[in-house]
C-alpha positions in Angstrom: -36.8 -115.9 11.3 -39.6 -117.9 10.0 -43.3 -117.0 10.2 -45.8 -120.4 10.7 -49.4 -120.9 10.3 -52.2 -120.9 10.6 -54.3 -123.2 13.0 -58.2 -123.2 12.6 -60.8 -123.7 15.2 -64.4 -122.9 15.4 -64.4 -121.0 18.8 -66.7 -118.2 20.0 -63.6 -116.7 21.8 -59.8 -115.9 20.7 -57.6 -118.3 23.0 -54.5 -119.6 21.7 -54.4 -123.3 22.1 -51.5 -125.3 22.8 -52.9 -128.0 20.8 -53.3 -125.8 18.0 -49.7 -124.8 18.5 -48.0 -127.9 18.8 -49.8 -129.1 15.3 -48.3 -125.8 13.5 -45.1 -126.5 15.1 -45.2 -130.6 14.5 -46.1 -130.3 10.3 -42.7 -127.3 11.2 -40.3 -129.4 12.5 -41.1 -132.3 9.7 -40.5 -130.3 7.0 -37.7 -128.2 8.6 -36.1 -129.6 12.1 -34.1 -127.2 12.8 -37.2 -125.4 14.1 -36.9 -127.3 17.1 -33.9 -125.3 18.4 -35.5 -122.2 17.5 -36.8 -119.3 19.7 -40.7 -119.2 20.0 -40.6 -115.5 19.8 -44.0 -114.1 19.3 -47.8 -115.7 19.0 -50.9 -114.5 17.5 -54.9 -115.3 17.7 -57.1 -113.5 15.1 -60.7 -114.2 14.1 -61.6 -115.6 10.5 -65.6 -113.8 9.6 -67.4 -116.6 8.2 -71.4 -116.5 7.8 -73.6 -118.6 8.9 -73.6 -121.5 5.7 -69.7 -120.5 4.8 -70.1 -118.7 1.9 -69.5 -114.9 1.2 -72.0 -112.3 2.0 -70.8 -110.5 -1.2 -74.0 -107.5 -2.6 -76.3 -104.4 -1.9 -76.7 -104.4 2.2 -79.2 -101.3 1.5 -78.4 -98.0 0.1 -75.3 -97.0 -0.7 -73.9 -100.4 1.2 -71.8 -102.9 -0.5 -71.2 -106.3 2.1 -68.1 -108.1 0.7 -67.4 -110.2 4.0 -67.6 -113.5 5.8 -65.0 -115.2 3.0 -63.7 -117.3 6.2 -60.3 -118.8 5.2 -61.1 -118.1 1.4 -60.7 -114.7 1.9 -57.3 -114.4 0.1 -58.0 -117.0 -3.1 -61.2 -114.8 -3.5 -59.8 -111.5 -3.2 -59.9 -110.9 -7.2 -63.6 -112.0 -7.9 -64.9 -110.5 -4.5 -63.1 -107.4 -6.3 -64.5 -107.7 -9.1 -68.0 -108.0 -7.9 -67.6 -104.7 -5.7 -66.8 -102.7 -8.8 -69.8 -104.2 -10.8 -72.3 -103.6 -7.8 -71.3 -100.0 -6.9 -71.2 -99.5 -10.9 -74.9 -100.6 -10.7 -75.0 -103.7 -12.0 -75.9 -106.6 -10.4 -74.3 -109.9 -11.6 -76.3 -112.9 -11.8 -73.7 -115.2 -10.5 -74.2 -112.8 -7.2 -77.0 -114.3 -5.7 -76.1 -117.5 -4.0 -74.0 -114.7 -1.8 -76.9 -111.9 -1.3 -76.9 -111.1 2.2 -80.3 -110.7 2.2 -80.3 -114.7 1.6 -80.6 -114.4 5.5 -83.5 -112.0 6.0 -85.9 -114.1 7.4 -88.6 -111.1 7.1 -88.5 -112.1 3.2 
């Protein structure tokens, strides 16, 4: 069995493209060509939340609410300092190095 991807496209809606397919299973077949022969067995369309400029909404959403979100395809490479940040802000402290990511960098009432 071999698991392949993953395809990214800025869409409002999850549809599985077969141009996004064909690319995973292109870049697949160069490194490994037996994948050709293969069985296509099962496919899958999830969403990546990204905000509006691409960076994290990572802070105090209002009391008692902690946003760590919208890490788009970063998500997984910033697991350990989104972490980390989480555990400082419901500690009560707020990092300096926080607020390019404030959600409230958004709040157009400011």
């Amino acid at each position: 069995r071999l698991v392949i991807g993953a395809s990214s496209q800025e869409r409002d809606d999850l549809v599985l493209t077969a141009g996004g397919v064909f690319r995973l299973l292109e870049g697949a077949v160069e490194v490994l060509p037996a994948v050709e022969e293969m069985e296509l067995v099962e496919t899958w369309v999830g969403q990546r939340p990204a905000s509006r400029d691409h960076a994290p909404l990572i802070g105090l959403a209002g009391r008692n609410v902690v946003l760590a979100t919208g890490h788009y395809r970063h998500g997984i490479l910033l697991a350990p300092v989104t972490a980390e940040a989480v555990a400082r802000l419901v500690g009560g402290e707020t990092p300096d190095w926080l607020a390019p990511f404030a959600p409230a960098r958004f709040d157009t009432h400011a």
